[in-house]
C-alpha positions as CSV (number, residue, x, y, z in Angstrom):
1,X,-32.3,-48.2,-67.0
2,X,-31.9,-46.0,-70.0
3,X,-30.2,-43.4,-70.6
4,X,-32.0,-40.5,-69.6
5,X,-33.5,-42.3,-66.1
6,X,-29.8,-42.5,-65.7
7,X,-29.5,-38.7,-66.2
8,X,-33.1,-38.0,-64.1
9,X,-32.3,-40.1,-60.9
10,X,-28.3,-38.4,-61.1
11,X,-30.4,-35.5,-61.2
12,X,-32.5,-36.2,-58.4
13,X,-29.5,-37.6,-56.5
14,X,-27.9,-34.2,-56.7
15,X,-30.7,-32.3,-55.8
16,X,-31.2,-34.6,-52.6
17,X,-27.4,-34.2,-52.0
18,X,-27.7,-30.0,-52.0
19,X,-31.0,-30.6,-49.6
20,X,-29.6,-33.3,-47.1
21,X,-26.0,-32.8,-48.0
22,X,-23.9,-35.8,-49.8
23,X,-22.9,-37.3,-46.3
24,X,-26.5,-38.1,-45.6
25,X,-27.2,-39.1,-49.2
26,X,-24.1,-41.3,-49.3
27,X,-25.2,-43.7,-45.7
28,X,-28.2,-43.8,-47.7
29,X,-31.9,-42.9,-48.6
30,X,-35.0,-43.8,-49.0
31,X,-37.8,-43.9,-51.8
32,X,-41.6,-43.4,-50.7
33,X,-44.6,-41.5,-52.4
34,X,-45.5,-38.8,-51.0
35,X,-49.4,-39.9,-51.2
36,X,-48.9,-42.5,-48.7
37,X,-47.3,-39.7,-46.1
38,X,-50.3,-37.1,-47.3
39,X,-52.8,-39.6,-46.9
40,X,-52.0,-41.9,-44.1
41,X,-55.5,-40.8,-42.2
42,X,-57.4,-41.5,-44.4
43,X,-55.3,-44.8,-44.4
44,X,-56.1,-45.1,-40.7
45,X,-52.1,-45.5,-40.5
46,X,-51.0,-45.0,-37.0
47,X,-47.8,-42.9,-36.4
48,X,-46.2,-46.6,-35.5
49,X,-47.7,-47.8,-38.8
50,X,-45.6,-45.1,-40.6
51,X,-42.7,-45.5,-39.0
52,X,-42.7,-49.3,-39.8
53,X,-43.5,-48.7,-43.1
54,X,-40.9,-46.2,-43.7
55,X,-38.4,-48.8,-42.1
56,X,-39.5,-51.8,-44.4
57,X,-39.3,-49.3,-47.2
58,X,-35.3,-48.2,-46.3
59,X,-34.8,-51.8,-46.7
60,X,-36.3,-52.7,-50.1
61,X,-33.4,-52.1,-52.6
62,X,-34.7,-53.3,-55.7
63,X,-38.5,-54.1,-56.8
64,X,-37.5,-58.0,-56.7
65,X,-35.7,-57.8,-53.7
66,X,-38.5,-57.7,-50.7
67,X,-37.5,-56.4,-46.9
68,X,-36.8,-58.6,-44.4
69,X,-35.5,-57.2,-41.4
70,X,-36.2,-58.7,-38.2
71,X,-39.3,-56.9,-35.4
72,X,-36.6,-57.0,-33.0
73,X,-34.2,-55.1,-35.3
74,X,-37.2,-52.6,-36.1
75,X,-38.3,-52.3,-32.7
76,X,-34.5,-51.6,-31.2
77,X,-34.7,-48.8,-33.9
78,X,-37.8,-47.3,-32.7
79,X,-37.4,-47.8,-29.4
80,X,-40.6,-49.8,-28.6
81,X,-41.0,-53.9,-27.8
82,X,-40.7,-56.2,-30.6
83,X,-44.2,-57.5,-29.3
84,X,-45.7,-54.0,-30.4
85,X,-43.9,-54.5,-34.0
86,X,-45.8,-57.7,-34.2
87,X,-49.4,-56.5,-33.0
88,X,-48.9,-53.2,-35.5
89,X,-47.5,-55.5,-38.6
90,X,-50.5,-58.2,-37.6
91,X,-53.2,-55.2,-38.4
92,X,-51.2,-53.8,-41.2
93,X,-51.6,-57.4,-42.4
94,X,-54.9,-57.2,-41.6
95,X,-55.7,-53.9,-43.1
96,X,-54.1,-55.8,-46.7
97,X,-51.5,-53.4,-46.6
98,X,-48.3,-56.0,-46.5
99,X,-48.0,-59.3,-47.3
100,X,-45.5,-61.4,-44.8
101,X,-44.2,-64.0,-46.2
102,X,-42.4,-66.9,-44.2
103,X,-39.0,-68.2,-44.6
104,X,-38.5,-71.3,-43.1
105,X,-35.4,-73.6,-43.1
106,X,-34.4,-77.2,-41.9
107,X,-32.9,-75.5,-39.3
108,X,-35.8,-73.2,-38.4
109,X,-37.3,-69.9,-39.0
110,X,-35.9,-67.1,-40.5
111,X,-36.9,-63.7,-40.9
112,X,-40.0,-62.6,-43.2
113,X,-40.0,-61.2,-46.3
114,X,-42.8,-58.1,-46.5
115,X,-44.8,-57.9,-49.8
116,X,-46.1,-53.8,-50.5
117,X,-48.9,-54.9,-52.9
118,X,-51.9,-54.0,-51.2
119,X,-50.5,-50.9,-49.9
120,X,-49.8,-49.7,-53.6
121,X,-53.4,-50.7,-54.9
122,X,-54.4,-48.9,-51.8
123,X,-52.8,-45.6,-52.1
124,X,-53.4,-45.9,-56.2
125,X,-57.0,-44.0,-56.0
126,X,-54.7,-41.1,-54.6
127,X,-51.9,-41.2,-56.5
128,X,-54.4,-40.9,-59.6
129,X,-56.8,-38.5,-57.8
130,X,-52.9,-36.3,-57.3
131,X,-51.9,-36.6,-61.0
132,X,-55.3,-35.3,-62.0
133,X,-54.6,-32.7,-60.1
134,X,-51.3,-31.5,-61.2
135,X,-52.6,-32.0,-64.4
136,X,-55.6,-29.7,-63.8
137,X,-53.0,-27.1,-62.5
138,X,-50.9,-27.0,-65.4
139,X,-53.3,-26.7,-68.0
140,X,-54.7,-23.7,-65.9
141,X,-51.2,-22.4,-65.6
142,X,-50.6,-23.0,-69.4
143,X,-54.1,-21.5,-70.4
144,X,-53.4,-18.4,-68.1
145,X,-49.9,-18.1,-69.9
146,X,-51.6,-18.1,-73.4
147,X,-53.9,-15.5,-72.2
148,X,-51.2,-12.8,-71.2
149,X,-49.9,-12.6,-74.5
150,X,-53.0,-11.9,-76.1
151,X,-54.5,-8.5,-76.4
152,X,-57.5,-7.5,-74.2
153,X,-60.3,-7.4,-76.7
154,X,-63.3,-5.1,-75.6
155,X,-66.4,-3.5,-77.5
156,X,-66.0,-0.1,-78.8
157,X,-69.2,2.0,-79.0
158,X,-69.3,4.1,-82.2
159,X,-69.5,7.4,-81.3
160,X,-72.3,8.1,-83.6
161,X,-74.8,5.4,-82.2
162,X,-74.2,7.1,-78.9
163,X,-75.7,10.1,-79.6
164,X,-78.3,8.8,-81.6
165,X,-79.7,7.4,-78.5
């Protein structure tokens, strides 16, 4: 991370810390865009889908680094069977938005690892569709800003064309 992405996230960090206070920020956060929580209808993401979601996410540290928490650890957390994790993790599955992958031992099964491909490809057409946007706004704001500072031209009638008429 360079320098300044240093100085932005420490940034970020600090802002959070003033929002949530530093307590909260210090037992930890978690990172998700904003345009999968504004567009998880048009997603067709259940509540439950969210909420899983939002748990896989608090559990993926670093971009190589996958979640793999357990359904029964997810569903003690939100309060629901682990048979319902399963069933709502099988559609998101199905829907393309994660990827399980297996992780199998000698010894037996272990938990899976969750891949967030599909979900990014999905949500991209709104994350572009939202920078567009912004961009749209800010050129507005800028053009509106140039415009203040600039005298009001308007046509002056001669006085002497006037009455001839």
């Amino acid at each position: 991370m360079g320098t300044t992405s240093k100085t932005k996230a420490s940034e970020s960090l600090k802002t959070n810390e003033r929002k949530w206070s530093k307590a909260l920020m210090d037992a930890g956060w978690t990172a998700l865009p904003s345009v999968i929580i504004e567009n998880q209808r048009q997603l067709d993401l259940s509540p439950l889908d969210m909420n899983i979601i939002l748990y896989l996410a608090s559990k993926w540290w670093t971009a190589e680094g996958k979640p793999f928490p357990s359904k029964g650890t997810m569903a003690k957390a939100m309060q629901v069977h682990p048979r319902t994790i399963q069933k709502h993790i099988a559609s998101l599955e199905a829907a393309g938005y994660i990827r399980r992958e297996e992780r199998r031992t000698p010894q037996g099964s272990k938990t899976n690892i969750y891949h967030f491909d599909g979900l990014i490809e999905a949500v991209m057409p709104f994350a572009e569709e939202k920078i567009q946007e912004l961009h749209e706004k800010k050129e507005r704001e800028r053009n509106k800003q140039n415009r203040r500072g600039a005298p009001r031209l308007q046509l002056v009638h001669d006085q002497d064309e006037e009455d001839s008429e």
